[in-house]
Residue frames relative to the residue before (quaternion, step in Angstrom):
aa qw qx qy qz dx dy dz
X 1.0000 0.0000 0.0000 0.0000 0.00 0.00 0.00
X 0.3141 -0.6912 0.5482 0.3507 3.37 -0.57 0.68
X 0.6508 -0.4937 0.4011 0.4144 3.30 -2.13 -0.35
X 0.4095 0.6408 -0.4670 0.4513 4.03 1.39 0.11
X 0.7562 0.5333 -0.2530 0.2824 3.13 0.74 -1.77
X 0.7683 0.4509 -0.2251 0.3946 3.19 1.16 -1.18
X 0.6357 0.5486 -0.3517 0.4138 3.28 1.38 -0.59
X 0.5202 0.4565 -0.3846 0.6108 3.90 1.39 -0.23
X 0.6063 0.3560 -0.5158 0.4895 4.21 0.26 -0.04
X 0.5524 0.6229 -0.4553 0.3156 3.93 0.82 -1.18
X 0.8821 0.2645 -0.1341 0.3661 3.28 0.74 -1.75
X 0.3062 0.7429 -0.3641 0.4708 3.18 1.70 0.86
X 0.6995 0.4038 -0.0699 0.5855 3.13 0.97 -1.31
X 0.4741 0.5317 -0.4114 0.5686 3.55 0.97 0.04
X 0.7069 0.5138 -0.2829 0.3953 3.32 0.21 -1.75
X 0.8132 0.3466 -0.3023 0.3567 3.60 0.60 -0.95
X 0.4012 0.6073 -0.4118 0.5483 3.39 1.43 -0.24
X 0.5595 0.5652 -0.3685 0.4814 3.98 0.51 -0.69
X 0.9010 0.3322 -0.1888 0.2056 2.69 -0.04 -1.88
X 0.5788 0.5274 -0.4098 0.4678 3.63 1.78 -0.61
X 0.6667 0.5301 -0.3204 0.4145 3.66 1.22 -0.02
X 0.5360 0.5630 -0.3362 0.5317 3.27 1.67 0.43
X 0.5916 0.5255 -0.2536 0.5564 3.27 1.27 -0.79
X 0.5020 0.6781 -0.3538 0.4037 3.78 1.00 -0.36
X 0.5929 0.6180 -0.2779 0.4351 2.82 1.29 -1.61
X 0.7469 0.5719 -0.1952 0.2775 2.90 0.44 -1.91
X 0.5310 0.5796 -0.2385 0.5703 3.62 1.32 -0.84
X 0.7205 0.3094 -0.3132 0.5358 3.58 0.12 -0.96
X 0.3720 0.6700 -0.5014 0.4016 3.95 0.81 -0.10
X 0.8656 0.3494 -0.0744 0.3509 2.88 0.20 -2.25
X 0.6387 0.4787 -0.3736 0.4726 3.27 1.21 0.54
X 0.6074 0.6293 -0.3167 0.3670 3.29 1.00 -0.47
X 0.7306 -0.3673 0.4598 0.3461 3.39 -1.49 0.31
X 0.6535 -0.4096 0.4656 0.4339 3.79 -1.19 0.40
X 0.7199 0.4552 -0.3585 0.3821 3.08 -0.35 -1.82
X 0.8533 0.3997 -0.1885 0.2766 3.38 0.12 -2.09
X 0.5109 0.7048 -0.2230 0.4387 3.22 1.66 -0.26
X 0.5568 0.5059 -0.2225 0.6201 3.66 1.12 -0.76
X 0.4319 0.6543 -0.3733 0.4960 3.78 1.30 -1.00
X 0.9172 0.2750 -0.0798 0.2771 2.90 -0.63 -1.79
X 0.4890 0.5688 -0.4111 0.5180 3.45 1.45 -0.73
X 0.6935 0.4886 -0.3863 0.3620 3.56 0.07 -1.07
X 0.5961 0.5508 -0.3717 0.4507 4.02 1.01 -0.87
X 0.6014 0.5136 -0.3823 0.4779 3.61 0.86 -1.54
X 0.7464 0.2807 -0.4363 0.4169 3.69 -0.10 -1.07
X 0.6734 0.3914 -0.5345 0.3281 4.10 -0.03 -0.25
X 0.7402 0.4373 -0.4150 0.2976 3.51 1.08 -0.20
X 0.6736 0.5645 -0.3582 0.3152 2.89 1.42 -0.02
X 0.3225 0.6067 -0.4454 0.5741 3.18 1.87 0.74
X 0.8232 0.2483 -0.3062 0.4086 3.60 -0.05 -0.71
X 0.4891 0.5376 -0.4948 0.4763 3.64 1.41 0.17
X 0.5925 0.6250 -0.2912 0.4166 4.01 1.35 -0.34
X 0.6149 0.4664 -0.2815 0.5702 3.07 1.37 -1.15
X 0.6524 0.5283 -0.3184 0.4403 3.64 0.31 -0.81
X 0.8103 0.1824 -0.3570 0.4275 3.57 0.98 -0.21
X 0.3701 0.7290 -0.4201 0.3938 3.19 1.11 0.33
X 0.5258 0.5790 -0.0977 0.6154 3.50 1.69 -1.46
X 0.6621 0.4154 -0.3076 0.5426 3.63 0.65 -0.65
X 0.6582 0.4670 -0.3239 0.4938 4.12 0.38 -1.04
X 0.3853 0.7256 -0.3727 0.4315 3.66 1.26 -1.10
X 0.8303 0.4019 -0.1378 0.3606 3.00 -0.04 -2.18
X 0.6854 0.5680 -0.2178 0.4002 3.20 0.83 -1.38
X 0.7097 0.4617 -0.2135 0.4874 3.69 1.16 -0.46
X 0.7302 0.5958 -0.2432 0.2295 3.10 1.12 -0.41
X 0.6334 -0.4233 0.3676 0.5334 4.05 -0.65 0.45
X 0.5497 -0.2704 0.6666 0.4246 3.79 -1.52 0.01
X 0.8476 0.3095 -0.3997 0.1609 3.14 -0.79 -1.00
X 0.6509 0.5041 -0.2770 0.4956 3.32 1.41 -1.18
X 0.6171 0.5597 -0.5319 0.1518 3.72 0.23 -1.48
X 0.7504 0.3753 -0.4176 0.3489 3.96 0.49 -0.71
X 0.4857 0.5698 -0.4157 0.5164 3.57 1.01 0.09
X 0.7628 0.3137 -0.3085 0.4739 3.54 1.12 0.38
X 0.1983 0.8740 -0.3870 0.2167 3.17 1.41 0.47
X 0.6408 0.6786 -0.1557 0.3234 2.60 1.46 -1.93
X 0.7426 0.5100 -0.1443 0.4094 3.75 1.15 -1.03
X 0.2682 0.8075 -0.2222 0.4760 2.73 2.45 -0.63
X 0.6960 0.6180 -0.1103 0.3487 2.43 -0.03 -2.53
X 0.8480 0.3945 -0.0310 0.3525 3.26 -0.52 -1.85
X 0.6561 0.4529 -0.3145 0.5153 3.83 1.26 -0.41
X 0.5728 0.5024 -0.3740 0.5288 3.60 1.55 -0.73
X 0.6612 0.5483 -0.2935 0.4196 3.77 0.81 -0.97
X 0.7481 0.2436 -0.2973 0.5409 3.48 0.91 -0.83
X 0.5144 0.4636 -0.5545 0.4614 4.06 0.23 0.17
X 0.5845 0.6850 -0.3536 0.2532 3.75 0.33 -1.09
X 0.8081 0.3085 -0.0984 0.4920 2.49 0.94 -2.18
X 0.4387 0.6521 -0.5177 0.3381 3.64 1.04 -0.36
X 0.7181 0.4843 -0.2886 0.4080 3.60 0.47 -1.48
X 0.5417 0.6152 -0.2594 0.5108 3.47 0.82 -1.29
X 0.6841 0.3960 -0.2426 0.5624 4.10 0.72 -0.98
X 0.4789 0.6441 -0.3325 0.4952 3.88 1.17 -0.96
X 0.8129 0.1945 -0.1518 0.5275 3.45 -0.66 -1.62
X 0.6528 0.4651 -0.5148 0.3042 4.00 0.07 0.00
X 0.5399 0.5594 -0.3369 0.5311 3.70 1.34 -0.54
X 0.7064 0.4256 -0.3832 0.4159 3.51 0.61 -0.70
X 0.5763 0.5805 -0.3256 0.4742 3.72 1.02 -0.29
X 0.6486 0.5555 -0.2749 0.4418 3.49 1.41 -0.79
C-alpha cells in the first residue's frame, strides 16, 4: 500500500468514526425538546457540510498525480480539523 493509499483509508476511517458520531447527534435531536431540537438539527446540517467538504478533499486525493497528492494534504488537513472540531463543539453544547 503506498503512503497516499493509506493516508486516504486513515481519513476514511476517520470519516466513518465521524459520521456514526453525527448520527448521535441526530438521536439526541429526536429526543430533545422543540426549541433544543431545531438547535441540534441546525449543527448536524453544518456538519454535514464539512463532512462533504472532507469528502470531496478525499476524491481530490484519490485522483491526484504522486507528485501533487501531498501538496494536497493541506485541504485534507483543514477539512479533518474543521469537522473534528465542529463535532467536538456539537457534543459540548449538548452537555451545556
Amino acid at each position: 500500500m503506498t503512503e497516499r493509499e493509506q493516508y486516504v483509508e486513515d481519513l476514511n476511517n476517520k470519516l466513518k468514526q465521524w459520521n456514526t458520531r453525527i448520527d448521535e447527534l441526530k438521536a439526541k435531536a429526536d429526543a430533545a425538546e422543540e426549541k433544543k431540537k431545531r438547535k441540534i438539527l441546525k449543527q448536524v446540517e453544518v456538519l454535514q457540510k464539512k463532512r462533504q467538504n472532507l469528502e470531496n478533499e478525499i476524491q481530490k486525493l484519490k485522483n491526484a498525480g504522486e507528485a501533487a497528492w501531498s501538496d494536497m494534504k493541506g485541504g485534507a488537513q483543514k477539512a479533518v480539523s474543521d469537522l473534528e472540531k465542529g463535532i467536538q463543539k456539537a457534543f459540548s453544547r449538548l452537555k451545556s
